[in-house]
Residue, then its C-alpha position, 0 to 999 in steps of 0.5 A: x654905144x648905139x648911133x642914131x641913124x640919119x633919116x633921109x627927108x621923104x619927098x613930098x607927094x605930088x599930085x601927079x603921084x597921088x594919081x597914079x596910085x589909083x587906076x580909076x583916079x587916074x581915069x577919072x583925071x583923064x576923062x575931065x581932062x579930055x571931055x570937060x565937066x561930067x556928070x555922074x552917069x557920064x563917068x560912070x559910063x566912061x571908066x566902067x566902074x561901080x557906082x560905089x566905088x566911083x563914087x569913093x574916088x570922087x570923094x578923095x579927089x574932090x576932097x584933095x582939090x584935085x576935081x571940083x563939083x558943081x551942083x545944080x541950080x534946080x534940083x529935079x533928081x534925087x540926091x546924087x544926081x545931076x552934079x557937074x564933076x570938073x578939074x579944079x583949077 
């Protein structure tokens, strides 16, 4: 006869977890924490990171909510350039 295990319910992930699965996340956090809104060029700057992979981990804070992104009002750039990355509130 066979007894079902009991599954122990998983804690939920917290964002503070979320973040600290990623080095350049991390950073990221903490480098709107300190400075403010940033732009592109100014975190790539500040986490040395390739623009495609800065770019990949902007993505999945933005799009957990964590980070927020504001474009601007006149669009003189090219697309990707110019917008405002802050925390979210």
């Amino acid at each position: 006869m066979r007894v079902a295990r009991q599954i122990a319910p998983q804690p939920e992930l917290d964002d503070a977890a979320f973040i600290n699965t990623s080095v350049t996340r991390r950073r990221i956090v903490t480098e709107l924490h300190v400075a403010g809104p940033l732009t592109f060029a100014e975190l790539l700057r500040a986490t040395g990171r390739s623009p495609r992979r800065l770019r990949s981990q902007l993505r999945s804070l933005v799009g957990r909510g964590l980070v927020g992104c504001t474009a601007p009002e006149q669009r003189r750039r090219p697309q990707g350039h110019g917008e405002l990355y802050s925390l979210a509130a």
